[in-house]
FIMAR-543989 format. One line per 5 residues: number of its first residue (from 1); for each residue x, y, z negated of C-alpha. Coordinates in steps of 0.001 Angstrom, whole numbers, plus 500000, padded with zeros to 6 digits. Layout:
<rs>
NUM> X:Y:Z ~ ...
</rs>
This chain:
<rs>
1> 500000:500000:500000 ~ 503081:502590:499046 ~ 504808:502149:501965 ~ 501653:502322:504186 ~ 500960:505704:502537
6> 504780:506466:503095 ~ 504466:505442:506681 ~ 501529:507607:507280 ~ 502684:510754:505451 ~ 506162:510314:507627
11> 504635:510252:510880 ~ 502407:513464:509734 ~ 505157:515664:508834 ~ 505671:518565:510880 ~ 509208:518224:513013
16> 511365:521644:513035 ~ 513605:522175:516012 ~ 517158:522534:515542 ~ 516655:526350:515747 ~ 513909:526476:513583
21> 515990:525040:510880 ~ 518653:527463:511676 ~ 516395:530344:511036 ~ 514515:528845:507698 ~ 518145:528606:506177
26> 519445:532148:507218 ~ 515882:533499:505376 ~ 516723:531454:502634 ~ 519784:532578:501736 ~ 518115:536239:502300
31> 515562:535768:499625 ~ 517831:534442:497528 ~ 519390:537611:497742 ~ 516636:539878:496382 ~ 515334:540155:493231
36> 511694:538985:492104 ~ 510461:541912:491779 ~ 507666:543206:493958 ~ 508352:546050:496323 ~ 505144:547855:496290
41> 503798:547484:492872 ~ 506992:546504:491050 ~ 505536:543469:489224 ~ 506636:539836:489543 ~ 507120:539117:493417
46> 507977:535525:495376 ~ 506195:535875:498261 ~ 508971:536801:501376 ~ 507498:539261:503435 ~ 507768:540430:506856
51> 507409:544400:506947 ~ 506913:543888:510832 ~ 505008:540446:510986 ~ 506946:537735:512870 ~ 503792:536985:515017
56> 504533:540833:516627 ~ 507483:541418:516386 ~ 509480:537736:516666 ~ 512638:539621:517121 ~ 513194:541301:514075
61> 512134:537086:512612 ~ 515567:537398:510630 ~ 516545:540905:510325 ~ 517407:541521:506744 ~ 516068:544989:507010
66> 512756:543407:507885 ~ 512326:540969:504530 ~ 511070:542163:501391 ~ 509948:540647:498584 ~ 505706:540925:496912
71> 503627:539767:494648 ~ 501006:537433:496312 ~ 497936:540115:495666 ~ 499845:543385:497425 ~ 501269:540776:499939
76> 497910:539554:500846 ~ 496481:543221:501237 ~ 499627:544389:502617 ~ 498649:541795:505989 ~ 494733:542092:505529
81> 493914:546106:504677 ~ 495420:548369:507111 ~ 494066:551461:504827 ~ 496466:549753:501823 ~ 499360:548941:504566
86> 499162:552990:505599 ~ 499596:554178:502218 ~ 503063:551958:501934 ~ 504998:555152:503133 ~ 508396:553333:501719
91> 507165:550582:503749 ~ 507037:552417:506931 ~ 510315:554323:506641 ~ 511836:551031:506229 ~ 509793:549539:509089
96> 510665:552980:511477 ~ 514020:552107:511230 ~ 514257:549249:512335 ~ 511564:549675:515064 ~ 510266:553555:515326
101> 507567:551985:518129 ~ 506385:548858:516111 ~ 506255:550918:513062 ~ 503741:553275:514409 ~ 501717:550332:516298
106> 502085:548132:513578 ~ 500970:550920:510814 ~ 498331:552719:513334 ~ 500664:556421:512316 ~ 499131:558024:515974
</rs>
């Protein structure tokens, strides 16, 4: 029965190219590079956070300039409530310079 469960579970996991894995272990080592403390509200963070989302912006994926750290509720309203994402002016200098265009898209700043 255990290895029939093992068997299935095996064949169910998700395979990550060779470049995948490259880029999970450069973020990593990024988060493990910042403290645990939320950028927004400055409360407890561990959720890694794209300023730029990666499904936009795939290019700045692994730019260290891109990654901060948030607590799971400003993270979650951070990607859901563009009214709370516009008042993140730190959020926006830091996404301006790494992509002035994106940054305005991204934050709706017409």
């Amino acid at each position: 029965m255990l290895s029939d469960f093992k068997d299935s579970t095996k064949n169910k996991m998700k395979k990550v190219s060779s470049k995948q894995a490259k880029k999970n272990r450069e973020l990593k080592k990024l988060k493990e590079a910042l403290n645990c403390e939320c950028f927004i509200c400055k409360k407890y963070g561990s959720d890694f956070a794209h300023i730029l989302p990666k499904s936009i912006f795939p290019e700045h994926y692994t730019d260290p300039r891109n990654l901060v750290i948030l607590c799971r509720s400003c993270h979650n309203k951070y990607d859901n409530n563009l009214t709370f994402r516009q008042q993140q002016t730190e959020l926006f200098k830091k996404a301006s310079e790494i992509d002035k265009l994106g940054a305005i898209r991204y934050f709706k700043k017409y």
